[in-house]
C-alpha positions as CSV (number, residue, x, y, z in Angstrom):
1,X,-77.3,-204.3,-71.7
2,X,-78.0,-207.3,-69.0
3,X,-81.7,-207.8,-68.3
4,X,-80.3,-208.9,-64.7
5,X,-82.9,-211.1,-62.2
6,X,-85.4,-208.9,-60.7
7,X,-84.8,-205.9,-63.2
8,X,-86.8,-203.9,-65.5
9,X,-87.0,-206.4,-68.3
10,X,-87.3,-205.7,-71.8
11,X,-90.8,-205.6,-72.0
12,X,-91.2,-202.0,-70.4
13,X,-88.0,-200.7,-72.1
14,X,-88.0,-202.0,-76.0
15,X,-87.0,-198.6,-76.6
16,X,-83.7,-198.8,-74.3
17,X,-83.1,-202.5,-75.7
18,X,-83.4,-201.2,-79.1
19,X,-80.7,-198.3,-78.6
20,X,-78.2,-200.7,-76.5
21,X,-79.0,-199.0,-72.9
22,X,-80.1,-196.0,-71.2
23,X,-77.1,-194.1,-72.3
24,X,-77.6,-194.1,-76.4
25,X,-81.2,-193.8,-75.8
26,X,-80.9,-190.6,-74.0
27,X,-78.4,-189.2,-76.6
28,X,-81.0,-189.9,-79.3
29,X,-83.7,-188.5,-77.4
30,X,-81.3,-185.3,-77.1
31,X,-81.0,-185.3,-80.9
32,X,-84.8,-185.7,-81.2
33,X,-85.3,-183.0,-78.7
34,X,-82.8,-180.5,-80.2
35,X,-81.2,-179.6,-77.1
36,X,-77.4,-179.8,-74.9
37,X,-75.4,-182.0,-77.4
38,X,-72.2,-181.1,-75.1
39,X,-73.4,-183.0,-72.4
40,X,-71.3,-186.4,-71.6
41,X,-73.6,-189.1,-70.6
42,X,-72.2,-191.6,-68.8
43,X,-73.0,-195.5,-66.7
44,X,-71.4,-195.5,-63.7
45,X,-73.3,-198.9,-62.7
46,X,-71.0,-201.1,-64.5
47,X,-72.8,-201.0,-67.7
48,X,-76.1,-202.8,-67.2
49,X,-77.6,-200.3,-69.7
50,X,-80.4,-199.4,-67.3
51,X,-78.5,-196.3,-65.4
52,X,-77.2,-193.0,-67.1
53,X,-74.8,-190.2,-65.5
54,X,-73.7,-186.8,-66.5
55,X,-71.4,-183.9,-64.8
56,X,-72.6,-180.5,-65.4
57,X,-71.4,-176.8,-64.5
58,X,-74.2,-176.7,-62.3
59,X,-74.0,-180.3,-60.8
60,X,-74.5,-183.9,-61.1
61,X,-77.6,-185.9,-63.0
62,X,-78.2,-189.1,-62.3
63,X,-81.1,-191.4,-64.4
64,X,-82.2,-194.6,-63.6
65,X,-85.2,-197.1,-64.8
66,X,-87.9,-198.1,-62.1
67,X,-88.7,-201.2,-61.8
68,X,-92.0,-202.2,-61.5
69,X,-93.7,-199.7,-64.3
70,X,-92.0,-197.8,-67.4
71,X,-90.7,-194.8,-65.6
72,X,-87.3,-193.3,-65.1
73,X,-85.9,-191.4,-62.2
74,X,-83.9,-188.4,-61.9
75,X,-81.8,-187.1,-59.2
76,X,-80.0,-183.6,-59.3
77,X,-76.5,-183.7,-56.9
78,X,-74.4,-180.6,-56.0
79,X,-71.7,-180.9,-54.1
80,X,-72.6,-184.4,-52.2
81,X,-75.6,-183.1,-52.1
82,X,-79.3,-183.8,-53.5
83,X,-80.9,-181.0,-54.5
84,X,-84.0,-182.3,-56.0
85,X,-85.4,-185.0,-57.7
86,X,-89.0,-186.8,-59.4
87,X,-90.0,-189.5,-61.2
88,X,-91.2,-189.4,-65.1
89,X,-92.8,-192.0,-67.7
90,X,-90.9,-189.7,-70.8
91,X,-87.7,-189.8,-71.5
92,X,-87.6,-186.7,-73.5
93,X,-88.6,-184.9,-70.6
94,X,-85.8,-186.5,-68.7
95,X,-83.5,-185.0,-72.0
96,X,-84.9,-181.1,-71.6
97,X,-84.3,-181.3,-67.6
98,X,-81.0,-182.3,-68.3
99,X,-81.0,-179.9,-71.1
100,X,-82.2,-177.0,-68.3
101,X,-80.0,-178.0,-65.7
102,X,-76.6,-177.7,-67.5
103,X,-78.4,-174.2,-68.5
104,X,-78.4,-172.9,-65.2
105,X,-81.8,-172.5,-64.2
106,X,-82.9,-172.2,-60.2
107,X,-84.6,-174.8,-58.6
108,X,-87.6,-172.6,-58.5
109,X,-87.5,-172.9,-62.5
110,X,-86.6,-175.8,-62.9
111,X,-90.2,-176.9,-60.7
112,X,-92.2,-174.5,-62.8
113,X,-91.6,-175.9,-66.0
114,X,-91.0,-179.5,-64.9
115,X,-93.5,-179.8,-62.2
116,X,-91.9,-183.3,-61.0
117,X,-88.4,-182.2,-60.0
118,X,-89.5,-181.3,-56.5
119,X,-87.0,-179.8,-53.8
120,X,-87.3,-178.4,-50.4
121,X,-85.9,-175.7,-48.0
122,X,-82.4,-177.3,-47.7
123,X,-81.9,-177.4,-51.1
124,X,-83.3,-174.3,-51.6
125,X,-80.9,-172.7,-48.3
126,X,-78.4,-174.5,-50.0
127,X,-79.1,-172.7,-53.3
128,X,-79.1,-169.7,-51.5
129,X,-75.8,-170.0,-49.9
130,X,-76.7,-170.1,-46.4
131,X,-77.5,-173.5,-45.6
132,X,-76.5,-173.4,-41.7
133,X,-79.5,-171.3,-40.5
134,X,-82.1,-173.2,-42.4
135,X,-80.6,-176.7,-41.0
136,X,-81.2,-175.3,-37.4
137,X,-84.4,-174.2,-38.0
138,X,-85.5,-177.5,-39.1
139,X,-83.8,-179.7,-36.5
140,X,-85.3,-176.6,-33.2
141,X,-88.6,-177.0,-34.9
142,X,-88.8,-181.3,-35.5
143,X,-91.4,-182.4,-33.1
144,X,-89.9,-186.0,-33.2
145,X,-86.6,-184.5,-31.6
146,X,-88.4,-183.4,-28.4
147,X,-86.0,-185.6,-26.2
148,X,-82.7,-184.4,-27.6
149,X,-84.3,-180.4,-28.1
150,X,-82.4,-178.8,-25.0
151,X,-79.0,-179.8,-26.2
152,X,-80.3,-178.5,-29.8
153,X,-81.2,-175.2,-28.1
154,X,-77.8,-174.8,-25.9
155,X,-75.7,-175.6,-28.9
156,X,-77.8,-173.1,-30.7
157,X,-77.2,-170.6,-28.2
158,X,-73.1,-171.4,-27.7
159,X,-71.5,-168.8,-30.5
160,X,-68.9,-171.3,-31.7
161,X,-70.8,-174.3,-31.8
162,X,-73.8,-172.3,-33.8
163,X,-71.7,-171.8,-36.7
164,X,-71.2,-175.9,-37.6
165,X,-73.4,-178.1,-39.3
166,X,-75.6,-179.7,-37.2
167,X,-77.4,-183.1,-37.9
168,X,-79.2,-185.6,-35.4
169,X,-78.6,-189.6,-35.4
170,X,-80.9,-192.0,-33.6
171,X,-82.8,-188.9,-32.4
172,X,-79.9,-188.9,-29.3
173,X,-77.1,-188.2,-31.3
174,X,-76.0,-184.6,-32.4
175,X,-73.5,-184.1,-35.0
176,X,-71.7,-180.4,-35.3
177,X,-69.6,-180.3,-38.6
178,X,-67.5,-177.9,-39.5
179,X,-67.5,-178.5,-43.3
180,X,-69.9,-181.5,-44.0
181,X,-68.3,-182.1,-47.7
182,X,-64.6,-182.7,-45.5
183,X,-64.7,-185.7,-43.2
184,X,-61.1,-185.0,-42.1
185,X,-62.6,-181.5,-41.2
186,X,-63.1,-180.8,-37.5
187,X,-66.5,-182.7,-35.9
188,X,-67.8,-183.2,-32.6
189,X,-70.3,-185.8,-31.4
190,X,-72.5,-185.6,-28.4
191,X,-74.2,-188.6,-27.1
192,X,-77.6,-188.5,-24.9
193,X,-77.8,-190.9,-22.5
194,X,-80.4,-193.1,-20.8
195,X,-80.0,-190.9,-17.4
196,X,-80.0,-187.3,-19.3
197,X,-76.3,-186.8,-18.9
198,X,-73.9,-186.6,-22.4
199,X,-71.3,-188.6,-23.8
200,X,-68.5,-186.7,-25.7
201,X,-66.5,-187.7,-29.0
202,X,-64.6,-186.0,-32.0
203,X,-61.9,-183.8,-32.8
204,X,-59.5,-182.7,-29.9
205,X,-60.9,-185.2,-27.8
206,X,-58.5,-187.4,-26.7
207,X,-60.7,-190.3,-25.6
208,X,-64.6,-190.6,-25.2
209,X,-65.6,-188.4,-22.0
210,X,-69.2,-190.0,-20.3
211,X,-71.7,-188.8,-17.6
212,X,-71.3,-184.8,-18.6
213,X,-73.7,-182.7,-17.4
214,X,-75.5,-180.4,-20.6
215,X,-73.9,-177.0,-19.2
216,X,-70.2,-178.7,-19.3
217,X,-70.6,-180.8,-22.1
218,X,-70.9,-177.5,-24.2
219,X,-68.3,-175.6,-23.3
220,X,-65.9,-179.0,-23.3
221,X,-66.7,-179.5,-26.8
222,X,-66.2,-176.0,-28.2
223,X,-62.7,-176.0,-26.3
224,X,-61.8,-179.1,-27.8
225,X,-61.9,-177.9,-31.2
226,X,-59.0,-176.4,-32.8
């Protein structure tokens, strides 16, 4: 393993020196720990030593060192997306969430017994299976979206466009998705502009459309979809 410049340096990690990186020192902690031996840890940094990967049949794990204090960080991925996450000083703990994980435990669970992982309602929604109406409710309710609300709450309203994936750029930009994990998947953009009017962009439309008034820019962008 590289003690690269700015890195964690031996000094807080002896431990991960000692076993030749992240990866054996998990995989000894494992042993130590008596749990998953299946699991297939992996560096997908290039093999520094200081980042360890595994795929699971209930999503991704990623561990990596912190910098600035002997702690390691774990992140939890399904399907592109991160479902929770936290922040621990013991590496066997890191081992048994792993460990859980691959298990199948919930996200509820997986809190209660390791009270770092944390999550929130998306993941949750999206542990659920019905992500859509929860990423609605946040982006209706977001007091910092105040300016780009009433094109929220007419695309809301609009049947066809209520059923994609919405997300907000630059709080004047709304992204409708129709499968968020596909970008060659069907997506519309709708641009607020300085003088309350809406630009227009995405699938089926041929070239950018400008200067649309909210009621037209609506039905303009559910027609262009296929």
């Amino acid at each position: 393993m590289t003690d690269s410049p700015g890195g964690p340096g031996s000094d807080l990690y002896p431990d991960l020196v000692l076993a030749g990186g992240l990866v054996p020192a998990l995989q000894q902690t494992a042993r130590r720990q008596q749990v998953d031996q299946e699991l297939q840890w992996g560096d997908d940094r290039g093999g520094d030593g200081w980042s360890a990967s595994v795929s699971s049949n209930h999503g991704g794990i990623a561990v990596s060192v912190v910098v600035d204090r002997r702690a390691f960080s774990v992140t939890i991925t399904v399907r592109g997306t991160t479902w929770a996450a936290g922040v621990t000083s013991d590496l066997a703990e890191v081992a048994r969430v792993a460990d859980a994980w691959h298990g199948g435990v919930t996200l509820r669970e997986l809190h209660k017994e390791f009270p770092f992982m944390t999550y929130d309602r998306m993941a949750e929604a999206h542990e659920g299976g019905d992500p859509l109406a929860v990423q609605w409710e946040l982006l209706l309710n977001d007091e910092d979206l105040a300016v780009i609300r009433p094109l929220l709450e007419a695309a809301h309203a609009h049947p066809r466009l209520r059923q994609m994936s919405p997300s907000v750029s630059h709080r004047t930009v709304l992204f409708l998705e129709s499968n968020p994990e596909d970008r060659s998947a069907p997506m519309i953009k709708i641009l607020r502009t300085g003088d309350g009017l809406f630009q227009l962009e995405g699938t089926g439309v041929r070239e950018s459309q400008q200067a649309i008034p909210l009621e037209d820019v609506l039905v303009r962008a559910a027609s262009a979809l296929p």
